[in-house]
TINULO-97528 format. One record per residue (C-alpha): x negated, y, z. Coordinates in Angstrom, 2 decimals, decimal comma, always signed. Example, Ala and Ser with C-alpha at 12.3 -4.5 7.8 and 13.67 -1.06 7.14 Angstrom:
<pts>
[pt [-12,30; -4,50; +7,80]] [pt [-13,67; -1,06; +7,14]] 
</pts>
This chain:
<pts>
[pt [+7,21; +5,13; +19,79]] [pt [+7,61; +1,66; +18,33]] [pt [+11,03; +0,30; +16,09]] [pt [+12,29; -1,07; +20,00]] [pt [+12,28; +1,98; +21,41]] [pt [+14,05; +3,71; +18,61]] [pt [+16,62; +1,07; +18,79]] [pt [+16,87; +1,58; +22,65]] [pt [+17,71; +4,43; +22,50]] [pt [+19,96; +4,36; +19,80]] [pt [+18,74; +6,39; +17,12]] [pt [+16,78; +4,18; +15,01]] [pt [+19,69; +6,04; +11,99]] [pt [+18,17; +9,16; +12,98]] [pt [+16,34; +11,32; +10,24]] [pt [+12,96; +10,83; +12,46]] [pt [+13,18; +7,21; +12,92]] [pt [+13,70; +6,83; +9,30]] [pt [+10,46; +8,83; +8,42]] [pt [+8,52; +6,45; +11,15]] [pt [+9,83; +3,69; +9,23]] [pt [+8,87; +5,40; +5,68]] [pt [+4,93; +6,50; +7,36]] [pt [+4,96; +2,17; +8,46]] [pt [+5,36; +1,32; +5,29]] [pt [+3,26; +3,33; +3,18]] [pt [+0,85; +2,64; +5,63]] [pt [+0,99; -0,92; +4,99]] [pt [+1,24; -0,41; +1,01]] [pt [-2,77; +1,42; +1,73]] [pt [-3,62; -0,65; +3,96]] [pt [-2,75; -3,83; +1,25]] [pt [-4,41; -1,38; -2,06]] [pt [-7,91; -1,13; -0,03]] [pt [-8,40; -4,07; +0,86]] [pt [-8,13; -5,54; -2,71]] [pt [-10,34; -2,82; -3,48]] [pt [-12,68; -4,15; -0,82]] [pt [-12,27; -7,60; -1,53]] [pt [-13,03; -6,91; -5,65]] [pt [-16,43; -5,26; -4,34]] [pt [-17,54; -7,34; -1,43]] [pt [-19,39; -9,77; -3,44]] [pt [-21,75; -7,31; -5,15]] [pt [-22,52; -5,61; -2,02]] [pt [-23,00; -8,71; -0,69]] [pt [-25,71; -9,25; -3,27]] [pt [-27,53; -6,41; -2,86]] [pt [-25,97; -4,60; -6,47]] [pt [-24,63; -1,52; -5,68]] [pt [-25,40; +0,04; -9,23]] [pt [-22,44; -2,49; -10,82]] [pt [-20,17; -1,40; -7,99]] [pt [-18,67; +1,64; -9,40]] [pt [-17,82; +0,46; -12,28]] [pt [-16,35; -2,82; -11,10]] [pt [-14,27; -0,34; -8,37]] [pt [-12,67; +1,92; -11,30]] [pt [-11,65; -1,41; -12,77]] [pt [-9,84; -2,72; -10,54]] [pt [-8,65; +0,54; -8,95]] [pt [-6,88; +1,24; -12,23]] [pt [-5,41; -2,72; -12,71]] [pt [-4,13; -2,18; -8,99]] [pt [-2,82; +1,44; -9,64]] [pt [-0,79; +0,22; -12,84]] [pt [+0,34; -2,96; -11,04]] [pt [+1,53; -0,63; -8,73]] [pt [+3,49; +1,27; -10,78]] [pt [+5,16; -1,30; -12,57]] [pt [+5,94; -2,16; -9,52]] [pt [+7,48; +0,73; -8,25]] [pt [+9,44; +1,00; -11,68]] [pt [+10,75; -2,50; -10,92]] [pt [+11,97; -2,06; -7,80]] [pt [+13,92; +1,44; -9,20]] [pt [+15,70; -0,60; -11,66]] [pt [+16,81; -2,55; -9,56]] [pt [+17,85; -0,48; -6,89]] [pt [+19,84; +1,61; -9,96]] [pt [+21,65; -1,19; -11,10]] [pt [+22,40; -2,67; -7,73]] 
</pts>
């Protein structure tokens, strides 16, 4: 069931809509983290160099994962202060 239907029906402040609005979300956030992944490793595939691949994935797995949570400790702050 889509966010219109929830709201149709009038319980879009329900515990389940809110969790169908959490899943969305998150499943955006992925969605957004692979294809940077992706988009870091396309070139080398492209080229035929898988060997350099791996390494070039843990790199920017581990820039995206701490961008991540800097984000994520930004966005607590300022939901505590707020």
């Amino acid at each position: 069931m889509s966010i219109a239907g929830w709201q149709e029906v009038k319980a879009i402040n329900s515990s389940n809509a809110e969790l169908l609005l959490d899943i969305a979300e998150m499943d955006d956030i992925s969605g957004i983290l692979f294809m940077a992944l992706l988009f870091a490793v396309a070139p080398h595939l492209k080229k035929g160099i898988q060997d350099a691949v791996y390494p070039i994935l843990a790199d920017n797995l581990t820039m995206v994962l701490f961008k991540l949570i800097i984000f994520g400790v930004l966005c607590f702050l300022f939901f505590s202060i707020s």
